[in-house]
Backbone bond lengths (Angstrom), bond angles and torsions (degrees), N, CA, C in turn:
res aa  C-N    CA-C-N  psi(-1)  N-CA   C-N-CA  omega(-1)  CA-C   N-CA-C  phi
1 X - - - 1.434 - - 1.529 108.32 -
2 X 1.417 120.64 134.22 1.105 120.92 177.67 1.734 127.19 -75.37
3 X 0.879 121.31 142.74 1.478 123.60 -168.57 1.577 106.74 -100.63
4 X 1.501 106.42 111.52 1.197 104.95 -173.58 1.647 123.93 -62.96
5 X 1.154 144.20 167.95 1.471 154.93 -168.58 1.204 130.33 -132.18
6 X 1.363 127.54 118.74 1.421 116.21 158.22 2.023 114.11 -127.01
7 X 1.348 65.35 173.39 1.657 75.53 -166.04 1.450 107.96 -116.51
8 X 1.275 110.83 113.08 1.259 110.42 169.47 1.940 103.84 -115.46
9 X 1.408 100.50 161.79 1.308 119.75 -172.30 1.628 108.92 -109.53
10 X 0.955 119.75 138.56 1.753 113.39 179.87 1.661 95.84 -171.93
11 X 1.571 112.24 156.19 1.303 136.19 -166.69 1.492 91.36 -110.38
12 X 1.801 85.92 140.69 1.309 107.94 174.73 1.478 109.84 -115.14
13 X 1.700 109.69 151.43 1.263 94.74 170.02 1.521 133.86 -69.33
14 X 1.101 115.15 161.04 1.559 103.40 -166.23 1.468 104.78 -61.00
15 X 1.182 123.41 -49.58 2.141 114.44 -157.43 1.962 88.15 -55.02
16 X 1.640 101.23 -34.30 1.727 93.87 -144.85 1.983 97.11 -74.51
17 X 1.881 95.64 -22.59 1.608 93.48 179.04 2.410 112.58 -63.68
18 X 1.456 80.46 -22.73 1.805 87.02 -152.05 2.015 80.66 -81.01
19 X 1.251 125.26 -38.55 1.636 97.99 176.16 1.493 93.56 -91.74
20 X 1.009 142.42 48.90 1.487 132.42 136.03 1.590 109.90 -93.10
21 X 0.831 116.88 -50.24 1.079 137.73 161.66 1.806 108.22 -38.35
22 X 0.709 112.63 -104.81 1.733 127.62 -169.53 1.846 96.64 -33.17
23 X 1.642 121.19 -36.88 1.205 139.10 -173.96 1.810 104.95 -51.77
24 X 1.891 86.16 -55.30 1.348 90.90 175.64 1.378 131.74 -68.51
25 X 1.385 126.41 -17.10 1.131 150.90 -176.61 1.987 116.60 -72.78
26 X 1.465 73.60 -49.55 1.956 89.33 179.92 1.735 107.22 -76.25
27 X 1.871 112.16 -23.67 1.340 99.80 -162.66 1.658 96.28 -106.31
28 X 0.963 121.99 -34.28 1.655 119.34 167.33 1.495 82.37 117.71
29 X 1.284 147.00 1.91 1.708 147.59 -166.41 1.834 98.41 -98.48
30 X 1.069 97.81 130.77 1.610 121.20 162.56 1.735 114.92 -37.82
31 X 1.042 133.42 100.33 1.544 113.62 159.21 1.081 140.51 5.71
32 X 1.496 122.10 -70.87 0.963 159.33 -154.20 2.078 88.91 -96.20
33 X 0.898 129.82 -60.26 1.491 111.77 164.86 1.771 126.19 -62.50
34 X 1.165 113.21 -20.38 1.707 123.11 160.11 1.784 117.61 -61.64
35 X 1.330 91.75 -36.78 1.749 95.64 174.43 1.140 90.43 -71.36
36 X 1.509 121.72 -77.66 1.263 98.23 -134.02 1.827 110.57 -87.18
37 X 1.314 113.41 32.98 1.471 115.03 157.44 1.428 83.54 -91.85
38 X 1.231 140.93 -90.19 1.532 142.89 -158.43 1.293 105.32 0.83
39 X 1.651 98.07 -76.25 1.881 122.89 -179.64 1.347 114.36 -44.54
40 X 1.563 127.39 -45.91 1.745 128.12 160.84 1.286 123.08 -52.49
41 X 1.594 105.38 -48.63 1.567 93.35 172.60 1.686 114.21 -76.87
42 X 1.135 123.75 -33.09 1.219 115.87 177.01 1.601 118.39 -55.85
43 X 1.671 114.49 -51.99 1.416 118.24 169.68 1.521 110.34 -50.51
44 X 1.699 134.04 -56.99 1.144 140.41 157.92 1.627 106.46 -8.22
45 X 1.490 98.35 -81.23 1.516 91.33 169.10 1.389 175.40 -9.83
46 X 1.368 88.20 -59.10 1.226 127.56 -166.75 1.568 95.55 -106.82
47 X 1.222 119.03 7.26 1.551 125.09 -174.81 1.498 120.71 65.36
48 X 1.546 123.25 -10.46 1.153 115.52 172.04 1.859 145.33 -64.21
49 X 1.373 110.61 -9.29 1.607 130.52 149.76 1.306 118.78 -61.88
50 X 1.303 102.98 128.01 1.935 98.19 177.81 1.355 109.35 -97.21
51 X 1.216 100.75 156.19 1.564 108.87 -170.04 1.535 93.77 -109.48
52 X 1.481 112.95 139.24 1.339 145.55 132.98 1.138 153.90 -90.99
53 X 1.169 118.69 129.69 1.911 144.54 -149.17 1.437 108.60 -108.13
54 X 1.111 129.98 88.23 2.178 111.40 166.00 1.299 96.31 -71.54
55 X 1.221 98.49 136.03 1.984 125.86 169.84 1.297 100.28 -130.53
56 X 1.400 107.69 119.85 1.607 138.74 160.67 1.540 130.38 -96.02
57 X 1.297 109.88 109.08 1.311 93.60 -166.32 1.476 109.82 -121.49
58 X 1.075 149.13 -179.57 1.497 162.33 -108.89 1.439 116.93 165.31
59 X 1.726 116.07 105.86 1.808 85.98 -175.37 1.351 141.10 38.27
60 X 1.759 101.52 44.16 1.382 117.93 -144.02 1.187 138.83 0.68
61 X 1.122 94.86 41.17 2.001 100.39 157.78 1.513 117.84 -101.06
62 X 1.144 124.84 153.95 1.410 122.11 -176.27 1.358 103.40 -77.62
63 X 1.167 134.23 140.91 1.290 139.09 169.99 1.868 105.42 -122.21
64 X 1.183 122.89 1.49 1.555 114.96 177.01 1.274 92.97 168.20
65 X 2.079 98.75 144.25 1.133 110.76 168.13 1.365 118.96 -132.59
66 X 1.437 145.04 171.10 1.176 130.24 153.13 1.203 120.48 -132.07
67 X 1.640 103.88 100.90 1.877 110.13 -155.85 1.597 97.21 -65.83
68 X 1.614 108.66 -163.04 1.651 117.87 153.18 1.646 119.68 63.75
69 X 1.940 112.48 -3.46 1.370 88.59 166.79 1.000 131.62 -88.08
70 X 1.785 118.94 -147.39 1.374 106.31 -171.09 1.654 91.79 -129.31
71 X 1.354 111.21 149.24 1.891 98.02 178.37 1.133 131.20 -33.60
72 X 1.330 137.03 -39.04 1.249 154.23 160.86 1.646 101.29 -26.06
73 X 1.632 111.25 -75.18 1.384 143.51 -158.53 1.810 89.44 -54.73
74 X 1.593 93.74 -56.60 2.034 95.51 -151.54 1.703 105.91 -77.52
75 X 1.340 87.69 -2.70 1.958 86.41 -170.73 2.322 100.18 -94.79
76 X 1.518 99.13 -12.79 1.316 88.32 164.24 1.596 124.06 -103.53
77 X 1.767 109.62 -28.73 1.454 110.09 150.68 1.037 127.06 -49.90
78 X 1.446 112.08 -25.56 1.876 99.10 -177.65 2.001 96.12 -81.96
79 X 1.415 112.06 -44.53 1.384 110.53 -157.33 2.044 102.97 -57.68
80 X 1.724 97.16 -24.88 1.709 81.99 175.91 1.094 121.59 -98.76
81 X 1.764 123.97 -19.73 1.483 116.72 156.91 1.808 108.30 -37.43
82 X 1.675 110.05 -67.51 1.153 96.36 -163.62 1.746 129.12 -34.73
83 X 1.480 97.99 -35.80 1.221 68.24 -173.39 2.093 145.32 -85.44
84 X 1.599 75.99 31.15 1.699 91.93 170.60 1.690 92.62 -77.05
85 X 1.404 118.47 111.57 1.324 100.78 167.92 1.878 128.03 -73.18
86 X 1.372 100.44 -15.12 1.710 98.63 -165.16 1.995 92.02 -84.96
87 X 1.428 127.84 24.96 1.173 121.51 158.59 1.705 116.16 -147.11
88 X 1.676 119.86 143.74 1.032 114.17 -179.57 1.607 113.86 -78.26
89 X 1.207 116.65 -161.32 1.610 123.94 -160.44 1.304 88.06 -174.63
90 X 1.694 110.37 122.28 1.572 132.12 152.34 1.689 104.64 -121.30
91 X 1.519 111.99 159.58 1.099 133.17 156.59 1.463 119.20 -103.83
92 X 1.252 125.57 114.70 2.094 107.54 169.83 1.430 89.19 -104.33
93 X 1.535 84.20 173.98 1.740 90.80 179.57 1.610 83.90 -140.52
94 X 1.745 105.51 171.59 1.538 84.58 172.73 1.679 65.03 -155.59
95 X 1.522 109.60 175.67 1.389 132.17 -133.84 1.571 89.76 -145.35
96 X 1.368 136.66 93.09 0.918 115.67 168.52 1.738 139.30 -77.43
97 X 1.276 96.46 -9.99 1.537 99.27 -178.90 1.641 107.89 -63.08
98 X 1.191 113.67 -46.07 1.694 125.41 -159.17 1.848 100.06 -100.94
99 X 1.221 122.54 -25.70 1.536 123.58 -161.11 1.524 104.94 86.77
100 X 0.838 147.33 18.23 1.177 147.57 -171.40 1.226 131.29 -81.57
101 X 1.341 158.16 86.04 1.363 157.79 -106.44 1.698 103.70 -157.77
102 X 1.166 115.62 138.89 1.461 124.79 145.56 1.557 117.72 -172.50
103 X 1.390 116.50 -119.61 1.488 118.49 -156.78 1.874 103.54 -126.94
104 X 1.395 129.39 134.16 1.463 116.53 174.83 1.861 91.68 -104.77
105 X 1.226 109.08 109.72 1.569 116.22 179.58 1.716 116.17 -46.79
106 X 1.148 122.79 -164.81 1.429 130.21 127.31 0.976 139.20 -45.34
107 X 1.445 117.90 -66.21 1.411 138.84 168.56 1.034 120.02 -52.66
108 X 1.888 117.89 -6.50 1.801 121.97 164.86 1.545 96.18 85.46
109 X 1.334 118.55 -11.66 1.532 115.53 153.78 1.986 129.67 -44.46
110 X 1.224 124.97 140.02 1.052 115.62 -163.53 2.135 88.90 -123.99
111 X 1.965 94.79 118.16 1.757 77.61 -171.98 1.412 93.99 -139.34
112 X 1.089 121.99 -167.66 1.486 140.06 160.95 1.246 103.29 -73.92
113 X 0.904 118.60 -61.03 1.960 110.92 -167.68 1.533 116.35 -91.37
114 X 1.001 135.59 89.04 1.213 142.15 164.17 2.130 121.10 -32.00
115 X 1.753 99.82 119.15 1.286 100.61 163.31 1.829 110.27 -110.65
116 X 1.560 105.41 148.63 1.596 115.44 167.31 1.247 103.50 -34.45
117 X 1.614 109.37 155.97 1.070 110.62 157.63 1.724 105.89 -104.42
């Protein structure tokens, strides 16, 4: 599923533009991919990224999970678990800034009540 985008524009200060710059130069990486690792690990940080879990279950018991990914990660672990059909597949996510927890659907919906994938 594609991850939608926006683009915002904003000024940097100059020293912090000129080692962005030189950064990009020494690492062979795009600008614009240096931010936005910066901005992940910084959000990471600061606890604001939610973390995601695939839970597989069996005669509804869990039989395997794979805590700690990142949406990207749990939305393709879940799509190849699923296709064991004799077990379901959830994603939770949980939110650390607020405590906030529930289910990332199929439909890329983010809810309280969790459906199989």
């Amino acid at each position: 599923m594609a991850q939608p985008t926006v683009q915002k524009n904003f000024r940097l200060p100059y020293n912090l533009a000129i080692r962005l710059e030189n950064h990009s130069k020494e690492s062979g990486k795009a600008q614009q991919d240096i931010v936005i690792q910066a901005l992940k690990k910084y959000l990471n940080k600061e606890g604001r990224i939610m973390k995601y879990e695939v839970i597989i279950k069996h005669n509804g018991m869990d039989v395997a999970s794979y805590p700690g990914l990142s949406e990207e990660e749990s939305v393709q672990t879940a799509k190849k678990e699923a296709s064991n059909k004799d077990c379901q597949v959830f994603v939770k996510w949980y939110r650390p800034s607020d405590g906030q927890h529930g289910y990332l659907n199929p439909d890329g919906n983010h809810a309280i009540t969790g459906k199989a994938w």
